[in-house]
py3Dmol code that shows the C-alpha trace and the ligand (Angstrom):
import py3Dmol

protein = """\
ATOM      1  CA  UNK A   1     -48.292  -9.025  76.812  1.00  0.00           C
ATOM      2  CA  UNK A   2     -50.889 -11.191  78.561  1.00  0.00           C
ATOM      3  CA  UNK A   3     -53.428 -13.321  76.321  1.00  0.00           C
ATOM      4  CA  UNK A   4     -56.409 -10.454  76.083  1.00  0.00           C
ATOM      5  CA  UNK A   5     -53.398  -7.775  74.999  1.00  0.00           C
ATOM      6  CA  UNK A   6     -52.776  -9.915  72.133  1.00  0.00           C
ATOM      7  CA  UNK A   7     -54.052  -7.592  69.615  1.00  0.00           C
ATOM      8  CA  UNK A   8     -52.688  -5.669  66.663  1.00  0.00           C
ATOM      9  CA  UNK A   9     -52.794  -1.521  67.052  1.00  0.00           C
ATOM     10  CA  UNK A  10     -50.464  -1.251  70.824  1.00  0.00           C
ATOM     11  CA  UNK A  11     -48.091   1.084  71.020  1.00  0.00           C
ATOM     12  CA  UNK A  12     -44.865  -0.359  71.517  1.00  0.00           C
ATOM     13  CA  UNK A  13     -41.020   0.489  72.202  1.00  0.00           C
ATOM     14  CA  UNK A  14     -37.621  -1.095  71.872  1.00  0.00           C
ATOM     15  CA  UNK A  15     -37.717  -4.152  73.834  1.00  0.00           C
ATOM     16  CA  UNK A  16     -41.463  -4.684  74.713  1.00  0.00           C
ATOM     17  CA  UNK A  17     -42.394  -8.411  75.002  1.00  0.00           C
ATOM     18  CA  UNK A  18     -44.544  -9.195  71.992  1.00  0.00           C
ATOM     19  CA  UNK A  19     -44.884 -13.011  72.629  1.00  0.00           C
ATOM     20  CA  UNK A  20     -43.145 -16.387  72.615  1.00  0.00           C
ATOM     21  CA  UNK A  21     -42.046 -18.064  69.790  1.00  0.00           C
ATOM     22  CA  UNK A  22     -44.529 -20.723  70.422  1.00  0.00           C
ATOM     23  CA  UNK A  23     -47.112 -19.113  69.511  1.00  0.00           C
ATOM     24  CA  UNK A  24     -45.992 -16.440  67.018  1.00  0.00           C
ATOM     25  CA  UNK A  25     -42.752 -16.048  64.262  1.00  0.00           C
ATOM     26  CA  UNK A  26     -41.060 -13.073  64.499  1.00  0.00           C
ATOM     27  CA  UNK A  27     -41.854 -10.520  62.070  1.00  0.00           C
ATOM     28  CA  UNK A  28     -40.465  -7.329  60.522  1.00  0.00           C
ATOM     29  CA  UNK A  29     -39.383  -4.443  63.221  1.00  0.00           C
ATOM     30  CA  UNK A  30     -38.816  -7.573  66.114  1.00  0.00           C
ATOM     31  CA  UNK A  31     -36.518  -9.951  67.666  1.00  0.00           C
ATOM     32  CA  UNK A  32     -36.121 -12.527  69.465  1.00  0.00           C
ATOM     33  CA  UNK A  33     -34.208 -13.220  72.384  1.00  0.00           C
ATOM     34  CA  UNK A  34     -33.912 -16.805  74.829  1.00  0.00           C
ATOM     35  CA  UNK A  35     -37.601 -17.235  73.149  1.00  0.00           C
ATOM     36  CA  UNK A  36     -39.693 -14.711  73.605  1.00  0.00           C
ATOM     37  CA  UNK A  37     -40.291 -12.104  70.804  1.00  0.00           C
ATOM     38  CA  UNK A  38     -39.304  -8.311  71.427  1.00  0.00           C
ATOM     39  CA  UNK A  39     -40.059  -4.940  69.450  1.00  0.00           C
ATOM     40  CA  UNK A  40     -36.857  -3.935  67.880  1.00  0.00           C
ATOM     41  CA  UNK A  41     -38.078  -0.461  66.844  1.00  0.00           C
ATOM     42  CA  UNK A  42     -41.300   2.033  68.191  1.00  0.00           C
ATOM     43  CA  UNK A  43     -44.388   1.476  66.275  1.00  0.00           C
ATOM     44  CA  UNK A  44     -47.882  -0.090  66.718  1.00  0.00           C
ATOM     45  CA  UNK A  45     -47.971  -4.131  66.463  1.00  0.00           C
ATOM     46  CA  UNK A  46     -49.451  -6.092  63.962  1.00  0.00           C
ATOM     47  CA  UNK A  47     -50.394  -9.267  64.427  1.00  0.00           C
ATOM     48  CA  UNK A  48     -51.146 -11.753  61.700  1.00  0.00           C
ATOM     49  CA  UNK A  49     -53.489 -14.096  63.303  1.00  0.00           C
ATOM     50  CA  UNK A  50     -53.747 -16.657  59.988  1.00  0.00           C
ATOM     51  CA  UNK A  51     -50.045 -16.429  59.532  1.00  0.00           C
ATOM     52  CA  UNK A  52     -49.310 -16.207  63.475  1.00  0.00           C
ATOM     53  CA  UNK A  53     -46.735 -13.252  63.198  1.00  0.00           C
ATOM     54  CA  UNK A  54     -46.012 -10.623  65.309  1.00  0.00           C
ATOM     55  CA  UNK A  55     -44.617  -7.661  63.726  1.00  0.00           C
ATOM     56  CA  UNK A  56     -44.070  -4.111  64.602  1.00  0.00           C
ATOM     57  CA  UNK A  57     -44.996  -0.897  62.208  1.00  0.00           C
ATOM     58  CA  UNK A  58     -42.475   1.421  62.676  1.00  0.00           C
ATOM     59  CA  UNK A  59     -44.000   4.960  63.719  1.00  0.00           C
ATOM     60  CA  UNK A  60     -41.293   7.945  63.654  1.00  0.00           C
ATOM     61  CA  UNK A  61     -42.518  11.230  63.390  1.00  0.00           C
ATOM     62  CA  UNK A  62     -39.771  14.267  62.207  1.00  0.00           C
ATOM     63  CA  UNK A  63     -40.595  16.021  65.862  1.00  0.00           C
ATOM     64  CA  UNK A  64     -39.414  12.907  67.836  1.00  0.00           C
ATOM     65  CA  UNK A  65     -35.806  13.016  65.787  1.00  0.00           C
ATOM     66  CA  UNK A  66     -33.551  15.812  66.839  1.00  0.00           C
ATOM     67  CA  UNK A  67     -32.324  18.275  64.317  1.00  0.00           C
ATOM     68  CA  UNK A  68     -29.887  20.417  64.097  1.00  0.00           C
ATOM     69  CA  UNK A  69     -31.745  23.391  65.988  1.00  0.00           C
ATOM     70  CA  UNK A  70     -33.656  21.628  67.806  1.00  0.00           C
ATOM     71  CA  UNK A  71     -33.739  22.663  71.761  1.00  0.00           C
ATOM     72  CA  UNK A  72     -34.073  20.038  73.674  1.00  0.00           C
ATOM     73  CA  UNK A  73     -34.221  18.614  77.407  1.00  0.00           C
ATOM     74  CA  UNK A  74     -32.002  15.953  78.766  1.00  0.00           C
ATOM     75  CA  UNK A  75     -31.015  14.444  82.266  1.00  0.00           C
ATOM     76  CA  UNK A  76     -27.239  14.360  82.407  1.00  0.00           C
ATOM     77  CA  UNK A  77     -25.821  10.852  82.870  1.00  0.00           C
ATOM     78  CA  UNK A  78     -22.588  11.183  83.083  1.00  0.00           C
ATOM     79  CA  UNK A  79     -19.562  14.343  83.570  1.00  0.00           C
ATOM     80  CA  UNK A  80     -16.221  14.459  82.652  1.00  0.00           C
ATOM     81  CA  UNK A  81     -13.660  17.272  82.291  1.00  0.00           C
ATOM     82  CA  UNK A  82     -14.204  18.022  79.181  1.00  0.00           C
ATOM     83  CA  UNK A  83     -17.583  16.744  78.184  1.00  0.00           C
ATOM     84  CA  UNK A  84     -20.852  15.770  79.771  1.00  0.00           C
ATOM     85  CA  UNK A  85     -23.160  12.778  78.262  1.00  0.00           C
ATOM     86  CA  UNK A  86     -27.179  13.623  78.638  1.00  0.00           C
ATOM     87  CA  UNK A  87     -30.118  11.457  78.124  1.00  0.00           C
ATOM     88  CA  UNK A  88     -32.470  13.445  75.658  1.00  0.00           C
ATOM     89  CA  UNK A  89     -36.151  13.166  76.738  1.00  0.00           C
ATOM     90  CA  UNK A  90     -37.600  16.053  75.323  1.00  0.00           C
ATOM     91  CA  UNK A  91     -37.123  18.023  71.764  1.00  0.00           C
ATOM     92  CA  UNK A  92     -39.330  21.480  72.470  1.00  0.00           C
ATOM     93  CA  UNK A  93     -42.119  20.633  74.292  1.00  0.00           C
ATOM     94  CA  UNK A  94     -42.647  17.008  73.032  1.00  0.00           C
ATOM     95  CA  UNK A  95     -41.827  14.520  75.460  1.00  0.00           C
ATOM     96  CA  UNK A  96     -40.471  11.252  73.741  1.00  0.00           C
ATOM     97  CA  UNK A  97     -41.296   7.882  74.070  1.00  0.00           C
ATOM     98  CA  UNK A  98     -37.612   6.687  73.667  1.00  0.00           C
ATOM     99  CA  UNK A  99     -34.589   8.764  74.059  1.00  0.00           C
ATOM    100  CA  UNK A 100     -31.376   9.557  72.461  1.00  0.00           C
ATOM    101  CA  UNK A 101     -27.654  10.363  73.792  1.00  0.00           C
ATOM    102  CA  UNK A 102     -26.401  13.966  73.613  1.00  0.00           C
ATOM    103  CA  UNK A 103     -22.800  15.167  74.114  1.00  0.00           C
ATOM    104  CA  UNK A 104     -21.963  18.427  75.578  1.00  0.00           C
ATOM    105  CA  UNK A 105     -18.405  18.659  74.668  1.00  0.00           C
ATOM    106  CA  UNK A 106     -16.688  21.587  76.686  1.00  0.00           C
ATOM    107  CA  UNK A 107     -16.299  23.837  73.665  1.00  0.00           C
ATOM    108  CA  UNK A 108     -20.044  24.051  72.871  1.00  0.00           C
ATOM    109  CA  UNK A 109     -20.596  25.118  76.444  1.00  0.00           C
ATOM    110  CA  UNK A 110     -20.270  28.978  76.359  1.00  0.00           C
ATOM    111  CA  UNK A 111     -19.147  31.460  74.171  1.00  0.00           C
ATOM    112  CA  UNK A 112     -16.547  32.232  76.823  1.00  0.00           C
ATOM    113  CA  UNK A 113     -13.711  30.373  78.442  1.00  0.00           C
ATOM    114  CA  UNK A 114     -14.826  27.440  80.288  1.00  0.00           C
ATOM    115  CA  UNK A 115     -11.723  25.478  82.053  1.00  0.00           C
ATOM    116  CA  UNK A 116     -13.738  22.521  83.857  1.00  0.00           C
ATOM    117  CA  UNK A 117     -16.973  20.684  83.085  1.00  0.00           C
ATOM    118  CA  UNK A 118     -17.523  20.161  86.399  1.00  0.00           C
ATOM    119  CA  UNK A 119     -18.584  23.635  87.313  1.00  0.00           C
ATOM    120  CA  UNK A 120     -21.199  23.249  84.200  1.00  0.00           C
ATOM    121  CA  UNK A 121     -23.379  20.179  85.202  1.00  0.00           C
ATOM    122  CA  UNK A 122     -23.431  17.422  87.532  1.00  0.00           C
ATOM    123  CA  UNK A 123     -24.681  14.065  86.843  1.00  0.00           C
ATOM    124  CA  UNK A 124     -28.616  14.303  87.804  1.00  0.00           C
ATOM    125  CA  UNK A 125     -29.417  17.415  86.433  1.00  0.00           C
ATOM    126  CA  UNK A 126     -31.583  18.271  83.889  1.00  0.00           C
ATOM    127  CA  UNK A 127     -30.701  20.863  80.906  1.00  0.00           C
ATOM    128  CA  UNK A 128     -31.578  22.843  78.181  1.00  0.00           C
ATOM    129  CA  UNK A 129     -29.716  22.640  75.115  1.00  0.00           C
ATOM    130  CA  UNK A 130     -29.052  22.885  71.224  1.00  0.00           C
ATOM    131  CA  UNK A 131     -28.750  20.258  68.840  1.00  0.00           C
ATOM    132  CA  UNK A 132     -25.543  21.865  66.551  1.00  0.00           C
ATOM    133  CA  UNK A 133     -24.535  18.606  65.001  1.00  0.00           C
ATOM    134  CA  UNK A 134     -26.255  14.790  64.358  1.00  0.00           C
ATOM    135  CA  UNK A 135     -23.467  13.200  62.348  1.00  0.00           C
ATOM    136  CA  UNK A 136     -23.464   9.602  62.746  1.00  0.00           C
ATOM    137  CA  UNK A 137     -26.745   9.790  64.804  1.00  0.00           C
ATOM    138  CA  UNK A 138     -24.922  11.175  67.460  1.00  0.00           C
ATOM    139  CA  UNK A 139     -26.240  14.304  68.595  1.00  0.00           C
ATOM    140  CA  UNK A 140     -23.555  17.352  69.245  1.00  0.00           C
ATOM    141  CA  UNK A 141     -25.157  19.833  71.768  1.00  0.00           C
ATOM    142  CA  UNK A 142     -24.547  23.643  72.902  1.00  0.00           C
ATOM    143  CA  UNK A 143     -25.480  25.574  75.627  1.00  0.00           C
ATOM    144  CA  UNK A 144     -23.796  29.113  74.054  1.00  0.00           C
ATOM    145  CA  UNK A 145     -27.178  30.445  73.535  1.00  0.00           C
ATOM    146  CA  UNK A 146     -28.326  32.800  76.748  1.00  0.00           C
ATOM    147  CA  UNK A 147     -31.234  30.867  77.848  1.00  0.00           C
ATOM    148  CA  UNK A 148     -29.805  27.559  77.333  1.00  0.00           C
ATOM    149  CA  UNK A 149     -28.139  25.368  80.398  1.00  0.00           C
ATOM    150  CA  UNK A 150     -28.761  23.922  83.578  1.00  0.00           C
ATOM    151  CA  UNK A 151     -32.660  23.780  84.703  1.00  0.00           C
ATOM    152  CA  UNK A 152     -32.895  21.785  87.631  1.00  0.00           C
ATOM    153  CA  UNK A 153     -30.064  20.986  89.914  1.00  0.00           C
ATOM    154  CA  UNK A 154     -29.384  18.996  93.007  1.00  0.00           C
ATOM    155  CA  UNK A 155     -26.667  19.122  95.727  1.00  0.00           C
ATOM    156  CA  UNK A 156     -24.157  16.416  95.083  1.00  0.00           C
ATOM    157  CA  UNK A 157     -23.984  16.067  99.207  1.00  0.00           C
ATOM    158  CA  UNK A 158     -27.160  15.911  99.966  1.00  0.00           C
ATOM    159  CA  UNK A 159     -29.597  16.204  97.067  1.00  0.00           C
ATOM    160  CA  UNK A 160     -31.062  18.815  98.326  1.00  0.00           C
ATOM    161  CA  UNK A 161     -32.700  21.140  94.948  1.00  0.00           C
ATOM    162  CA  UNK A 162     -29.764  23.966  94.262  1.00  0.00           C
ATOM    163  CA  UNK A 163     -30.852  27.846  94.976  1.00  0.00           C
ATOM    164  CA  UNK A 164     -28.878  30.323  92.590  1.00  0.00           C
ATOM    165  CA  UNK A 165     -27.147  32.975  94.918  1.00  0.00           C
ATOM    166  CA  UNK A 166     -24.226  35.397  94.986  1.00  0.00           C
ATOM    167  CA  UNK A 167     -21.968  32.423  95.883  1.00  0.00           C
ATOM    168  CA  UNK A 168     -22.923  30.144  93.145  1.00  0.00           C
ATOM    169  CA  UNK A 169     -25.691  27.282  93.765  1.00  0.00           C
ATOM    170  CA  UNK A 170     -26.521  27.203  97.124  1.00  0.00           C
ATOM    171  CA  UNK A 171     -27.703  24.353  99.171  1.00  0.00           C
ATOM    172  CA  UNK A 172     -29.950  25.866 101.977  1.00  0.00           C
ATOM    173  CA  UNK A 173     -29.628  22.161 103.982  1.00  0.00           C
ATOM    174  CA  UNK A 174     -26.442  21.355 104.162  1.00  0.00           C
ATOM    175  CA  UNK A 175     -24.580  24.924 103.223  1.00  0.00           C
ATOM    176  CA  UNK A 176     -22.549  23.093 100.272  1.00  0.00           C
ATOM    177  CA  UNK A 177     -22.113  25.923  97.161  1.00  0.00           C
ATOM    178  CA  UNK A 178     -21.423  24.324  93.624  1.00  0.00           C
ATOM    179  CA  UNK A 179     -21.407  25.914  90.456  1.00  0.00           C
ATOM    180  CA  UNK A 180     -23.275  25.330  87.214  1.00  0.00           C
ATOM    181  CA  UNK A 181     -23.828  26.974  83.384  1.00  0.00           C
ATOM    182  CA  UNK A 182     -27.473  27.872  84.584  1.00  0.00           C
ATOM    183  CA  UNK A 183     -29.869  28.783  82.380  1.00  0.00           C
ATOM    184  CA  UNK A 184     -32.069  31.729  83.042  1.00  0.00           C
ATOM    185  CA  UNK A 185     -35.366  29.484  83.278  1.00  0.00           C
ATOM    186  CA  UNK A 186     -33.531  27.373  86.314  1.00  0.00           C
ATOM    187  CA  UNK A 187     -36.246  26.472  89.017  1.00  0.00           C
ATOM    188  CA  UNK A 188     -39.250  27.813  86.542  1.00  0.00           C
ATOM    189  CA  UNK A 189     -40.044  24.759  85.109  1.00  0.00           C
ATOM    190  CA  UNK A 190     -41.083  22.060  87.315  1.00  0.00           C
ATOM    191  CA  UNK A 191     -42.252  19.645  84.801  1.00  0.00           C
ATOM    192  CA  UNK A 192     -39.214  17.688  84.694  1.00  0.00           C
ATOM    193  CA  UNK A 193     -38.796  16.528  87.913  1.00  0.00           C
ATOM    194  CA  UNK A 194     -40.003  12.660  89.209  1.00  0.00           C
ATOM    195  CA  UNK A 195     -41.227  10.127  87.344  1.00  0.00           C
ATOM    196  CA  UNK A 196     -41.233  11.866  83.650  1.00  0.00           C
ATOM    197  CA  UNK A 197     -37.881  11.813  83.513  1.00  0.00           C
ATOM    198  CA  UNK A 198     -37.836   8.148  84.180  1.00  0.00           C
ATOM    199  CA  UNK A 199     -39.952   6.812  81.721  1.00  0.00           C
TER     200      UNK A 199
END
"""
ligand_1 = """\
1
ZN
Zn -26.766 19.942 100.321
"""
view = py3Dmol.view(width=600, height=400)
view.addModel(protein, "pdb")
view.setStyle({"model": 0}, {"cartoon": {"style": "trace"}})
view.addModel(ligand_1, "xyz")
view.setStyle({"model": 1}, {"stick": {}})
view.zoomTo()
view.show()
């Protein structure tokens, strides 16, 4: 924060820079870290000005938690054979500040046989999915539903944005076909792609 940010209210997340601990002790919902004080949690600072602490006011809302039921968007990070890892950005149509981790385990795919995860998802897509377990605070995802899966997918030789054909996914610039669990909403929504996603 510079010196006219200083100021209790701002919307913070995990790891914004609250201050040095010069100037401020760290309060409840921070930390600090080689001297310089950091938001531990989301919330809105508060800054004691008499006392000089920084703390943060934790601010979580039910609809930024997934629940079991909830449908929500993720970008997947990472693919293996028998489950895929995705970045949760969005529960319904609420985009979140921060995210959490979902895992797609092979099972919760389809209501059918599925033999690879590799002809599901590919790392850099975005899908759709259900939240069918949040033991632990890890969050257990399906796509068995018929409008749940893959949204938005690019070729993994070019990344060039996937067609759906008779062949599979088609890449009309380099010719590569690859396969996916799409969901019947792939290439409708065109919210998702750029910088959101990022954030
Ligand atoms: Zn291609």
């Amino acid at each position: 924060m510079t010196q006219s940010e200083r100021k209790s209210g701002l919307f913070v997340v995990p790891g914004d820079r609250l201050g040095v601990i010069e100037e401020f002790t760290s309060g409840p919902g921070t930390y600090v870290e080689g001297g310089t004080i950091h938001s531990k949690v989301t919330g809105c600072t508060l800054l004691d000005m008499l006392n000089k602490q920084v703390s943060v006011y934790p601010l979580v809302k039910a609809a930024t938690v997934p629940h079991v039921g909830s449908i929500v968007t993720g970008l997947v990070l990472d693919v293996k054979s028998k489950n895929a890892v995705l970045r949760i950005f969005q529960i319904g149509d609420k985009m979140l500040s921060g995210f959490f981790k979902g895992m797609l385990h092979i099972s919760g795919v389809s209501h059918g046989y599925v033999d690879n995860m590799f002809n599901v998802c590919k790392s850099g897509d975005i899908m759709r999915a259900k939240v069918i377990s949040t033991e632990n605070r890890s969050f257990f995802l399906s796509t068995a539903d018929k409008d749940l899966g893959v949204i938005y997918a690019l070729c993994s030789l070019c990344g060039h944005v996937l067609q759906p054909g008779n062949r599979g996914m088609g890449c009309s610039k380099c010719g590569n076909f690859e396969r996916r669990k799409l969901s019947p909403d792939y290439g409708k929504d065109t919210t998702h792609k750029g910088e959101q996603i990022e954030s």
